[in-house]
N, C-alpha and C positions, 0 to 999 in steps of 0.2 A: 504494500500500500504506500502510497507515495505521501508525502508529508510537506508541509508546509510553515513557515512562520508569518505569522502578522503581527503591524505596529502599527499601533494608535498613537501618536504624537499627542499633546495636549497642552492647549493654552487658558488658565483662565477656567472657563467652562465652556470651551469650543473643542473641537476636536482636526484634525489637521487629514482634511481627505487630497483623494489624487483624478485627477480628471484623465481616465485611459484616450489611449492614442486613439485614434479614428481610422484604426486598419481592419479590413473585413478578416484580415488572419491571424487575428488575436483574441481571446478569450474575453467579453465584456470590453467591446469597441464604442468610444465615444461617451462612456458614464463614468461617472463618481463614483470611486470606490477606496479600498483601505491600501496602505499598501503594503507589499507582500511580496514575498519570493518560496522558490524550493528547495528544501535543504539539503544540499551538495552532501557527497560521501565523503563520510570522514568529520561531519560539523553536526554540531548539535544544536537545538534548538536559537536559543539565546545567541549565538555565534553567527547565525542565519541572520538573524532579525538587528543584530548591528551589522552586518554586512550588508544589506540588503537596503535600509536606511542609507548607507553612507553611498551606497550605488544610487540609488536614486536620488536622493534629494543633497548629497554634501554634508548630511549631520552627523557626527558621532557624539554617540551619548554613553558614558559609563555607567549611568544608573536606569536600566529598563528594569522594569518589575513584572512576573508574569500576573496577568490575568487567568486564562481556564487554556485545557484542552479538549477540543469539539472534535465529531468525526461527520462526515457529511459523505451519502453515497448517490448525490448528483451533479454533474454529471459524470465524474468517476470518482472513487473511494480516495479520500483524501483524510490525514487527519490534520488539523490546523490548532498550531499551539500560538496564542495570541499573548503579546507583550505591549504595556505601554509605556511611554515613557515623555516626561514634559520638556515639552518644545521651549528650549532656552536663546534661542535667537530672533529675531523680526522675521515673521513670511517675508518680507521683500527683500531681504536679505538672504533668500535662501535660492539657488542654482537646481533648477528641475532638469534634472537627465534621462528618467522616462515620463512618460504621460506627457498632456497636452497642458495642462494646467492645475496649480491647487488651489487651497482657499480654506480658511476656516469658517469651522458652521456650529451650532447649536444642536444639541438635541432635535428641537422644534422646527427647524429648517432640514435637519437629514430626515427627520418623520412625513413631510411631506413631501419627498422622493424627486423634488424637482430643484438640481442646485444651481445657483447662478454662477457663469464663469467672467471671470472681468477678462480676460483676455479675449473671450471672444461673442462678451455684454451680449451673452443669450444663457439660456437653460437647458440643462443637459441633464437627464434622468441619472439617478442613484441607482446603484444594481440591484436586482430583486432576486435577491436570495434569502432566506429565512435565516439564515447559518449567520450574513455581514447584519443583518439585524437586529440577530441575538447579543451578538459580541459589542455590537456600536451598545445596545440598550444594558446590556452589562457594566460596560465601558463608567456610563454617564451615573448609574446607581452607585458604583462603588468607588469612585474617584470624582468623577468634575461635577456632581451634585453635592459632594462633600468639601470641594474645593468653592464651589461655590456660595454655599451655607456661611462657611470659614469668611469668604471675602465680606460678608454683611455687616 
C-alpha cells in the first residue's frame, strides 16, 4: 500500500492550502488542496513531510507535530499520515514551486468549497474528498480553534 504525508501549514487560525497545476495528467487538476507528497524508500513519515514542504513551497520547519493516520481506498489504497506545522514567514514571502497558487483560508471559507485565487482573481473548487475534509476539520478542532480562542 502506498503511503503518503500531508502538511497543514498554519497561520493564526487560517490554514495555508495549495492551488494544483491545471494539467489534465495530474491527480486533482486546477483545485485547492493540502499539500503532500509520497514517501520515498528509505524515509519515514515526518522526513516526507519536511521534505516535501521544502520542495514545494521553500519552508523548513523543525517543529511539525503529527496530527492522525487515515487510510482511504479511493481511488487507490493509500495511507496518509498528516503533520502540521505553523507557518512562521509572510505568504508573500514565500516561493511556490509546485501548484499554481496558494492562499490562506479559514475554516468557513474551505467549508464552502469554493477558494479564491489572487493570482488568477477567480475561484477554483476545493477537492472533494471526504478523507482532505476530515483532516482540514480535524486540523481546525485541535489546533487553530485553540489558537484562536488563545488570541481573544
Amino acid at each position: 500500500m502506498k503511503q503518503a504525508a500531508v502538511i497543514l501549514p498554519y497561520q493564526g487560525n487560517r490554514l495555508l492550502m495549495q492551488l494544483r497545476d491545471n494539467k489534465p495528467d495530474i491527480v486533482h487538476p486546477g483545485r485547492w488542496g493540502l499539500f503532500s507528497g509520497t514517501i520515498e524508500t528509505g524515509e519515514n513519515p515526518l522526513g516526507c513531510a519536511q521534505r516535501e514542504l521544502k520542495e514545494e513551497i521553500n519552508v523548513e520547519h523543525a517543529q511539525m507535530v503529527f496530527l492522525s493516520t487515515d487510510t482511504v481506498s479511493h481511488p487507490d489504497p493509500i495511507t496518509l499520515h498528516s503533520f502540521y506545522c505553523l507557518l512562521n514567514v509572510p505568504v508573500e514571502s514565500i516561493t511556490l514551486y509546485e501548484g499554481s497558487d496558494i492562499g490562506l483560508f479559514s475554516i468557513d471559507q474551505i467549508r464552502s468549497r469554493q477558494l479564491f485565487s489572487p493570482r488568477f482573481a477567480t475561484y477554483f473548487p476545493v477537492i472533494d474528498q471526504p478523507i482532505i475534509r476530515h483532516i482540514v476539520e480535524k486540523l481546525f478542532k485541535t489546533v487553530l480553534l485553540k489558537t484562536e480562542e488563545t488570541e481573544r
